[in-house]
C-alpha positions as CSV (number, residue, x, y, z in Angstrom):
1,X,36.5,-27.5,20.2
2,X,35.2,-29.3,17.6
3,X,34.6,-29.8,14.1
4,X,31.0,-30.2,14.8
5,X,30.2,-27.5,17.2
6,X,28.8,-24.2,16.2
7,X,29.1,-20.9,16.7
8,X,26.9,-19.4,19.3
9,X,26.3,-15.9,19.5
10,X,25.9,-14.5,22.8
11,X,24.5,-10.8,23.4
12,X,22.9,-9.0,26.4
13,X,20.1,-8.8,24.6
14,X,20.3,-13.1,23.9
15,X,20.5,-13.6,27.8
16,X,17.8,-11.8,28.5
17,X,15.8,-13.7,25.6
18,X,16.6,-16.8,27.5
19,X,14.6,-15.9,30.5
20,X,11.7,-13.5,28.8
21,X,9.5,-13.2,25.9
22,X,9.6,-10.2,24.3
23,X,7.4,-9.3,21.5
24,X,8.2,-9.5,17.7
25,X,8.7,-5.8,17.6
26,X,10.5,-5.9,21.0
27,X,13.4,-8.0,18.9
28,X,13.7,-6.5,15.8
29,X,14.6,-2.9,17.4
30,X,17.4,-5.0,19.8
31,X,18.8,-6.2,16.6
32,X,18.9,-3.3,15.0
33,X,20.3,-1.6,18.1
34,X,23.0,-4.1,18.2
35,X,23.8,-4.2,14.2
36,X,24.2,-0.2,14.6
37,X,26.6,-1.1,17.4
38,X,28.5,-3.6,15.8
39,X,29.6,-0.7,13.4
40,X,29.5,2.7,15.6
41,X,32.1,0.6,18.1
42,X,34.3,-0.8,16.0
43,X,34.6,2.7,14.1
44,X,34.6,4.9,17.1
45,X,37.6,2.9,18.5
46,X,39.2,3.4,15.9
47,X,38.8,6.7,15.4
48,X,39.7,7.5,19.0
49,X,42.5,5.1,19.2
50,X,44.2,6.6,15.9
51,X,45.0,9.8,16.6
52,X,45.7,9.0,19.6
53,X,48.7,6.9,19.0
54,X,49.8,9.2,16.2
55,X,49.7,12.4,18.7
56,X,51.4,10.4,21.5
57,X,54.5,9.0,18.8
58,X,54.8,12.4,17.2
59,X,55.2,14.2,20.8
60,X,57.4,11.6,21.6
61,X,59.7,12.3,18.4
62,X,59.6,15.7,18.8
63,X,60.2,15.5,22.6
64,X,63.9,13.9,20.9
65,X,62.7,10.1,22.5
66,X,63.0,8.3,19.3
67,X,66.4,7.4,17.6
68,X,68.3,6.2,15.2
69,X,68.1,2.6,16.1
70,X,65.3,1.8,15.0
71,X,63.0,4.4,13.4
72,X,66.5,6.0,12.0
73,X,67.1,2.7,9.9
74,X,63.0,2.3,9.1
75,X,63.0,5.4,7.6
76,X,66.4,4.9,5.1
77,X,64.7,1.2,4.3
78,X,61.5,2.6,3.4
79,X,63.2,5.5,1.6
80,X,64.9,3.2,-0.2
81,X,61.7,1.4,-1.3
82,X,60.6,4.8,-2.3
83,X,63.2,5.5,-4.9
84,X,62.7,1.7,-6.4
85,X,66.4,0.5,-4.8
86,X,67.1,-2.4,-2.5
87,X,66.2,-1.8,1.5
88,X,70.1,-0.1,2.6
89,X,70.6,1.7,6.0
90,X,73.8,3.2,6.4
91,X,73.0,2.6,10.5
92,X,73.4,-0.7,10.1
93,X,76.4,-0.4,7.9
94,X,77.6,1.3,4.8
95,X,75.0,0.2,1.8
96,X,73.7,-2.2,4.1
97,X,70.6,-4.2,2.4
98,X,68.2,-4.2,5.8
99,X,67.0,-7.8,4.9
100,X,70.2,-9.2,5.5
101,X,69.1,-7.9,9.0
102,X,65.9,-9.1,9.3
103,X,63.5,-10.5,6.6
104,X,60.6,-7.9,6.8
105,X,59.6,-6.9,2.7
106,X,56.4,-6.0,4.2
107,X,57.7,-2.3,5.0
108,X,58.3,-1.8,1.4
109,X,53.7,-1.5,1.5
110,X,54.4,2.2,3.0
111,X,56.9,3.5,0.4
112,X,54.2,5.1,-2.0
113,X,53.3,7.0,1.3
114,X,56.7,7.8,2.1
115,X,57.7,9.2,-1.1
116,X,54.3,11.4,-0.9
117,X,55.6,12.3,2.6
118,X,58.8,12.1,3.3
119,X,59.3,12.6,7.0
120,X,59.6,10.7,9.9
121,X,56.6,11.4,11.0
122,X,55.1,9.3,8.4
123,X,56.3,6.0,9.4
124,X,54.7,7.1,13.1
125,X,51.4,8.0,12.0
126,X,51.2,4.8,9.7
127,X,52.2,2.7,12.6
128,X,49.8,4.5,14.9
129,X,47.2,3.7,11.9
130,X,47.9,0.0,11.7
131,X,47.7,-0.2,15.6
132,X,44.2,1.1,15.6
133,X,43.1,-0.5,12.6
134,X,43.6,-4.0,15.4
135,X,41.0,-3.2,17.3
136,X,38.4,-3.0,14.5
137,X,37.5,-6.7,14.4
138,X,38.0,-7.4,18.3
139,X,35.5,-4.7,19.3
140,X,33.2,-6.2,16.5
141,X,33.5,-9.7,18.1
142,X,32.8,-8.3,21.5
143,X,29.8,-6.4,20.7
144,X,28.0,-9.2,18.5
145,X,29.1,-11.9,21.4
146,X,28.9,-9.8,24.7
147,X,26.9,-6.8,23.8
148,X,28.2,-3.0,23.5
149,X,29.4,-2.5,27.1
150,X,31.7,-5.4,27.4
151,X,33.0,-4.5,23.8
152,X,33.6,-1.0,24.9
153,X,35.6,-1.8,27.9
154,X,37.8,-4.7,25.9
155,X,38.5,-2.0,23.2
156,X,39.8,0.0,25.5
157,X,41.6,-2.0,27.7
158,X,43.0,-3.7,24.2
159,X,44.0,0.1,23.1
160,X,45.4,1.3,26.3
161,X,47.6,-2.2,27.2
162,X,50.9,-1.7,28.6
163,X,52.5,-3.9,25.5
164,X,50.3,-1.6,22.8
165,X,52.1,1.4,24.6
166,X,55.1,0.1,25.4
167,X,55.3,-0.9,21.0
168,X,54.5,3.0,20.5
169,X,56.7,4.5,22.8
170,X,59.7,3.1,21.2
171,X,60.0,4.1,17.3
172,X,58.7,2.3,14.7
173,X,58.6,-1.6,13.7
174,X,57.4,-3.4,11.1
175,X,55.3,-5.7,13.6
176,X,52.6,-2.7,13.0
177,X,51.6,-4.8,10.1
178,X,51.3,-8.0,12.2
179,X,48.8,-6.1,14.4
180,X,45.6,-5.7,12.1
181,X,46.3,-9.2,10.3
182,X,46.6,-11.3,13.3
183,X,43.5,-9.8,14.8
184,X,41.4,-10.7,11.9
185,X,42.8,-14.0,11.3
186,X,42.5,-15.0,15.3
187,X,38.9,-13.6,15.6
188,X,38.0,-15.4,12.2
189,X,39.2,-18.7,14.2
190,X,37.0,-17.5,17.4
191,X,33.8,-17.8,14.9
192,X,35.2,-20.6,13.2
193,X,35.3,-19.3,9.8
194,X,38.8,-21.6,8.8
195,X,39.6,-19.9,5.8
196,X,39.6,-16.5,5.8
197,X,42.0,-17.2,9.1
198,X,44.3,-19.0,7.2
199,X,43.8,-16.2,4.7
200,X,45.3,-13.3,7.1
201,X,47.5,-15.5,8.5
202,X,49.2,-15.9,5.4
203,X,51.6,-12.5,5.2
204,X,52.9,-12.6,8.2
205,X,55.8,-14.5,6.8
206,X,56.8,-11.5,5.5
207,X,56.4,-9.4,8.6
208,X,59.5,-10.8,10.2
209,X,60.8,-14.4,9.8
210,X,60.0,-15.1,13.4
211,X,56.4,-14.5,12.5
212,X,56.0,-17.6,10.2
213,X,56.6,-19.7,13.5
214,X,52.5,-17.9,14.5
215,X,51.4,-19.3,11.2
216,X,52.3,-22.6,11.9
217,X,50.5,-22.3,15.0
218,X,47.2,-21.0,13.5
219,X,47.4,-23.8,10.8
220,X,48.1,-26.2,12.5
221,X,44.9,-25.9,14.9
222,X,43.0,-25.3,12.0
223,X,44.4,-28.7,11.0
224,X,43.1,-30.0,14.4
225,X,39.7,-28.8,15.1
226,X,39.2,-29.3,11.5
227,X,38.1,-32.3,8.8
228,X,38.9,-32.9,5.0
229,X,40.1,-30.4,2.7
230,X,40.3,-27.4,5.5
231,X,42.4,-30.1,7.3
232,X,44.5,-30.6,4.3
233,X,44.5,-26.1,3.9
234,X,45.7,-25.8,7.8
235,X,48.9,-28.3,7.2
236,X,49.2,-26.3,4.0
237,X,49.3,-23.2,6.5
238,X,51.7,-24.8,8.6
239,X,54.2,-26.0,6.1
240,X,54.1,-22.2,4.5
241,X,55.0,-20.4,7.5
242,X,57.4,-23.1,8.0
243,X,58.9,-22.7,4.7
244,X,59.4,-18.9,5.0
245,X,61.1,-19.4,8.4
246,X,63.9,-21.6,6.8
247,X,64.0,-19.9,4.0
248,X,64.8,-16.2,5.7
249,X,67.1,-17.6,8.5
250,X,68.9,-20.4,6.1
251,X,68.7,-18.5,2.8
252,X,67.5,-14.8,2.5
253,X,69.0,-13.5,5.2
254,X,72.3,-15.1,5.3
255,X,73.1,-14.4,1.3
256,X,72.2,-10.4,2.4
257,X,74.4,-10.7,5.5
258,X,77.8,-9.1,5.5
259,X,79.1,-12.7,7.1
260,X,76.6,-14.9,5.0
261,X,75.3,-15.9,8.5
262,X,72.1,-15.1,10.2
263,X,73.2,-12.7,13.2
264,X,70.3,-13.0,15.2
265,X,70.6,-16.6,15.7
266,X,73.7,-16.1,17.6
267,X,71.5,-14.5,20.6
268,X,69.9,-18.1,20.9
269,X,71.7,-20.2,22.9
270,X,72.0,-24.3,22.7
271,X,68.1,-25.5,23.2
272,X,68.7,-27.6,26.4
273,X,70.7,-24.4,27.9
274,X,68.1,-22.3,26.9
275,X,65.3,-24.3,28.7
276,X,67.4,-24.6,31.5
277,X,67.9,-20.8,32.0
278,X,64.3,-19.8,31.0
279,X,62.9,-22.1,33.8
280,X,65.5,-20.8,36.5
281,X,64.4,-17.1,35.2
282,X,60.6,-17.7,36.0
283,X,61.3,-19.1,39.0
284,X,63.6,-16.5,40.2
285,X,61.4,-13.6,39.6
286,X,63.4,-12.3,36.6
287,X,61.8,-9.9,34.1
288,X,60.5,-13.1,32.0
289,X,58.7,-13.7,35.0
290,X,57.5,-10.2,35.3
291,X,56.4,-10.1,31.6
292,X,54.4,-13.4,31.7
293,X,52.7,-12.4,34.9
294,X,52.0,-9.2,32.9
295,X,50.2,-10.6,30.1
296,X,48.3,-13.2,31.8
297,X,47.2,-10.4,34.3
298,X,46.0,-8.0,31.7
299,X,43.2,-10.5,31.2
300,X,42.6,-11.4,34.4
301,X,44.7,-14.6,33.4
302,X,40.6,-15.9,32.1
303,X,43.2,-16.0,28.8
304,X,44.2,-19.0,29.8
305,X,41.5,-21.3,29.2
306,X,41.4,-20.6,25.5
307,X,43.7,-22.9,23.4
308,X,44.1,-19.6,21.7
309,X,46.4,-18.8,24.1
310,X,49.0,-21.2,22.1
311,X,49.2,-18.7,19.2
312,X,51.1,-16.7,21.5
313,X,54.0,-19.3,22.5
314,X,56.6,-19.3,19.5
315,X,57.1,-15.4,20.2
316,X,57.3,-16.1,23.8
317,X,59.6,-19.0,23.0
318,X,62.1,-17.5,21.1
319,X,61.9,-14.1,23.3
320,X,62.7,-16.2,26.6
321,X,64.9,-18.3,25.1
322,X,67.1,-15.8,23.9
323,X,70.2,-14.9,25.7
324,X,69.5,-11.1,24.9
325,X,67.7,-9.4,28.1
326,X,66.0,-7.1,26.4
327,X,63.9,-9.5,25.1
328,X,62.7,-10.6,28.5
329,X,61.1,-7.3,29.5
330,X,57.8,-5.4,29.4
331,X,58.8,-2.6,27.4
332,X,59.9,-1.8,23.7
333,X,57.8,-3.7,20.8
334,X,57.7,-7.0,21.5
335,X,55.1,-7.5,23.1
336,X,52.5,-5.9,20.8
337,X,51.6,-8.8,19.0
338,X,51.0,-10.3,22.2
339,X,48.4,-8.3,23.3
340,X,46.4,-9.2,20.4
341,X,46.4,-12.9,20.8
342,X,45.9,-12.6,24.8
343,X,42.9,-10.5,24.2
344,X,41.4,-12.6,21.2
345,X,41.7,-15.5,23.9
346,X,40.2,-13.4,26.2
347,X,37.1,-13.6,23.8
348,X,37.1,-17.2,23.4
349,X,37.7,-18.3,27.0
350,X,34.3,-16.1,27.3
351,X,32.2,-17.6,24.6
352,X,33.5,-21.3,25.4
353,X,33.0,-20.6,29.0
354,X,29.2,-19.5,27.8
355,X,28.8,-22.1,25.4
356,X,29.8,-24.9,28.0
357,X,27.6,-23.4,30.8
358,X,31.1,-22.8,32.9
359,X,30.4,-19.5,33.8
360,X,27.2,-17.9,35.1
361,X,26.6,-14.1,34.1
362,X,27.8,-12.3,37.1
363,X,31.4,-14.0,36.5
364,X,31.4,-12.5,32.9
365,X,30.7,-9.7,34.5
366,X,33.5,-10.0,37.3
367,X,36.1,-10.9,34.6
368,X,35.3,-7.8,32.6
369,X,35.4,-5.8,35.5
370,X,39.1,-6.8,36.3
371,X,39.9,-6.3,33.0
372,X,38.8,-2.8,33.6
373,X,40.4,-2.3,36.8
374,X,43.8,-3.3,35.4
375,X,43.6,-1.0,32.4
376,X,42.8,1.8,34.3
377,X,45.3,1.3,37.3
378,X,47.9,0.5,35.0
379,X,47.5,3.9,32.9
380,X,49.3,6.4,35.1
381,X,52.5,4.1,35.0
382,X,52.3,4.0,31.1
383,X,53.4,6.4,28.4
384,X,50.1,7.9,27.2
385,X,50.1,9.6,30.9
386,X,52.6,12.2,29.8
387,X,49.8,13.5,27.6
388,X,48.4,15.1,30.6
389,X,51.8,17.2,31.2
390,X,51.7,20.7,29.3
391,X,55.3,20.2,29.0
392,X,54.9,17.0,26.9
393,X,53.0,19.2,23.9
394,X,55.7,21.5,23.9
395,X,58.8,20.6,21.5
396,X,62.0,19.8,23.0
397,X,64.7,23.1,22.2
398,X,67.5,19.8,21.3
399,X,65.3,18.8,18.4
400,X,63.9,21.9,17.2
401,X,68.1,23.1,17.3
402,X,68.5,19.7,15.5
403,X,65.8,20.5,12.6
404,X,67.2,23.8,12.2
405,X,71.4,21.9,11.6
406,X,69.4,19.9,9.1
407,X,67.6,22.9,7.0
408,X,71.3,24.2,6.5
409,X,73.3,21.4,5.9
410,X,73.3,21.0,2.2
411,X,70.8,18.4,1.4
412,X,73.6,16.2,-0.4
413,X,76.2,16.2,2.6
414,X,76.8,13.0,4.4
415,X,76.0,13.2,7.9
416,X,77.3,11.3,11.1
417,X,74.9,12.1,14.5
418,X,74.3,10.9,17.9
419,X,71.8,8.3,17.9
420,X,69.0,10.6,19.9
421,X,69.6,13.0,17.1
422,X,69.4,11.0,13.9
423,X,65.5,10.8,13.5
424,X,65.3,14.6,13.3
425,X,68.2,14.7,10.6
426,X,67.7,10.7,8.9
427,X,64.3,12.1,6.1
428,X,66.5,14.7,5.1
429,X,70.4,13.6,4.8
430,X,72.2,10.3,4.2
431,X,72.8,9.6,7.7
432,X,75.1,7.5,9.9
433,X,75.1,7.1,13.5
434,X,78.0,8.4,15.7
435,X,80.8,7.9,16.8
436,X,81.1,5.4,13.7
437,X,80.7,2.3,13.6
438,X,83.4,-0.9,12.2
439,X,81.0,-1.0,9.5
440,X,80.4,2.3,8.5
441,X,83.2,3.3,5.9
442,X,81.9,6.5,4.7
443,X,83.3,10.1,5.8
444,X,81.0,12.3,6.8
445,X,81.3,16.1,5.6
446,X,79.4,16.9,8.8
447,X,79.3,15.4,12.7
448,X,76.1,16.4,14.7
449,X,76.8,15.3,18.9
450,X,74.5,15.7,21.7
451,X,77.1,16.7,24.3
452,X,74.1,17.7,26.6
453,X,72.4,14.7,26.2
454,X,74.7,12.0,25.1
455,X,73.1,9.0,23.6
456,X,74.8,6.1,25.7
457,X,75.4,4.1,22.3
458,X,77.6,3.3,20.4
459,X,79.7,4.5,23.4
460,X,79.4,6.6,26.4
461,X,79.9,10.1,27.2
462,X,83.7,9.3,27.3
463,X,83.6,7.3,23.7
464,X,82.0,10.7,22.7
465,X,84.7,13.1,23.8
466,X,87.4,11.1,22.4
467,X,85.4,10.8,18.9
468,X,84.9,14.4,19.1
469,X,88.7,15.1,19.5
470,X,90.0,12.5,16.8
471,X,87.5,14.4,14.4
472,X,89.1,17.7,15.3
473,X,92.6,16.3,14.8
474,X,92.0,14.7,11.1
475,X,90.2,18.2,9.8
476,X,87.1,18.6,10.9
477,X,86.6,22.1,12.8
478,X,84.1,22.9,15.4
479,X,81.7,25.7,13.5
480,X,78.6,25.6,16.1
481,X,77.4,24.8,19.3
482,X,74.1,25.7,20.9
483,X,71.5,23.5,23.2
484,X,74.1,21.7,24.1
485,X,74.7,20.1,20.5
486,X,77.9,20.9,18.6
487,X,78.5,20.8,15.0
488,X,81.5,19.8,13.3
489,X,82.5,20.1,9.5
490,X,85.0,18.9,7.4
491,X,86.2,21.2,3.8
């Protein structure tokens, strides 16, 4: 691209313009056709999308698949927002400030919600909100470039992506924010409109410090395909999100820390190593291999001729590089963000492909087509399919049991609960995960375990049982056990 190129607009209704004359009257109902569309898509998505996500979260909570790491410690951050006092999570550690974990101050946006609602729930349907509200200004690019049917299909396959599902399936995160703001900044950079994409870029420094790495990226090409004072706005970009990084891994963070250090650097390993191992893992077939292959596919890997694409490689970076598998894989929420950038370069790759006369209409046509196959294929491997199961609407008797331990606990007790427990008792008690933790000092009046189900973390089954008995043996007494959950309490 460059700076002196325009934006061209390219409809259905546009191609066929090119090979027809149609009468005055002929156009001005097309464009009215298409400005109705450019708001009935956008909205309908959303409103479909929406609910949606919140039903499939909520089910899932209530179907005991969220925890205490993460949506446990979300909800004692946020609640601490609520009540005007620093972010602490007793998960993490007793009176632990959460940005001495990771720099994210945009949560504190939901507190006036939570303290309106306070429930887990809340922080679900919020994020299931925020997730929706993405695909607002991606359908509307798609319908006023490509016409209603191709915007349909990419809201949908945008929606229903494995990494969008993946993100909801597993708690909440505070990337939910990143979601609606990186989609308007990286569609204002499709249409070329420089500022108000350096505009949205701008708070995702306070999403999470890794995300001020994106901005540099976004300003820095708006620095590039740009001239004079925009130039000189893109490096100012840049040099923010820069800024921010150093700032929460060097500063913040550190001086919030319990060791003054910034823990999550420790899963990085020395940069040459790093390299080394990432390249051996693609090569190998590991899961970085299967998540790259994964998000170039869900485009029909057409992505890849949009420079776009490089807004996507710091969080790829850092993920691959990392000496934490986890990261690697298709699943949990890192990859949301992901599948906003792939399908804003989806976009691009399509109107530069137009624009340059490297792709005739029947290939647009293919390439949307793919992208249709794969979302649809893909589906009945992905969470939303348990929707269709009857079972799935039904609640889980292990967290109703759990709801009813929290109604008569005492709501000032101090409660210590297996981590696939402590989202149903977290809105309701002060709340630590067990067995405890080094860095949880309190003593709980109370110890909720899921012998049926243990959690697997902190320890295993074993871990449990041998908790359970030290508890019994420094004065706590078994006083109830049904669904396979046992309840012990300490005078």
């Amino acid at each position: 691209m460059t700076t002196t190129e325009k934006s061209t607009v390219v409809t259905d209704a546009d191609i066929v313009d090119e090979s027809t004359d149609d009468r005055g009257t002929d156009r001005t109902d097309r464009r009215a056709r298409f400005r109705s569309a450019e708001t009935l898509v956008p909205a309908v998505s959303f409103a479909v999308l929406a609910p949606l996500y919140a039903v499939m979260s909520v089910l899932g909570h209530r179907q005991l698949r969220t925890s205490g790491f993460d949506l446990g410690i979300f909800v004692q951050q946020i609640a601490s927002y609520s009540q005007f006092r620093a972010p602490t999570s007793d998960l993490l550690g007793t009176g632990y400030n959460t940005l001495g974990d990771h720099f994210s101050p945009i949560t504190a946006l939901l507190s006036p919600v939570y303290r309106l609602f306070p429930h887990a729930e809340t922080l679900l349907i919020a994020q299931a909100v925020l997730f929706a509200l993405a695909v607002i200004p991606l359908s509307r690019l798609a319908v006023q470039k490509f016409g209603t049917v191709v915007a349909v299909v990419i809201a949908a396959a945008f929606g229903l992506s494995w990494g969008v599902q993946a993100a909801l399936n597993f708690d909440f995160h505070e990337v939910a924010f990143a979601m609606p703001l990186l989609a308007m900044s990286m569609v204002a950079l499709v249409r070329q409109r420089w500022l108000p994409a350096l505009a949205w870029a701008l708070p995702l420094v306070f999403v999470k410090e890794d995300m001020g790495l994106t901005v540099v990226v976004i300003g820095a090409l708006v620095a590039l395909w740009t001239s004079g004072r925009t130039r000189i706005l893109g490096i100012l970009t840049a040099v923010w999100g820069l800024t921010w990084v150093v700032l929460a891994v060097k500063v913040i963070v550190p001086a919030l820390s319990t060791d003054n250090s910034y823990d999550q650097g420790s899963k990085l390993p020395p940069l040459g190593e790093g390299i080394a191992d990432t390249a051996h893992g693609l090569v190998a077939g590991d899961s970085r291999a299967a998540t790259a292959f994964l998000l170039l596919a869900v485009t029909g890997f057409f992505a890849l001729r949009s420079p776009l694409l490089l807004v996507a490689v710091p969080t790829v970076a850092w993920r691959f590089l990392s000496d934490n598998t986890n990261f690697w894989k298709p699943i949990y929420h890192y990859n949301a963000v992901l599948m906003v950038i792939v399908f804003v370069a989806l976009l691009d790759a399509l109107v530069r492909s137009h624009r340059h006369g490297q792709l005739t209409d029947r290939g647009r046509k293919l390439i949307v087509a793919f992208v249709a196959a794969f979302a649809v294929i893909a589906l009945p491997f992905l969470p939303m399919a348990r929707l269709v199961h009857a079972q799935e609407w039904t609640i889980d008797p292990q967290a109703a049991t759990a709801r009813d331990i929290s109604g008569w606990i005492p709501a000032g007790d101090r409660v210590a609960a297996s981590n696939n427990l402590v989202a149903q008792l977290v809105a309701d008690h002060d709340v630590s995960v067990f067995p405890q933790r080094a860095t949880d000092s309190t003593v709980p009046d109370w110890i909720v375990v899921n012998r049926q189900r243990p959690a697997g973390w902190p320890t295993d089954e074993s871990g449990d049982r041998q908790a359970i008995d030290r508890a019994l043996s420094s004065g706590y007494d078994r006083v109830y056990s049904v669904d396979g959950i046992e309840v012990l309490h300490r005078e």
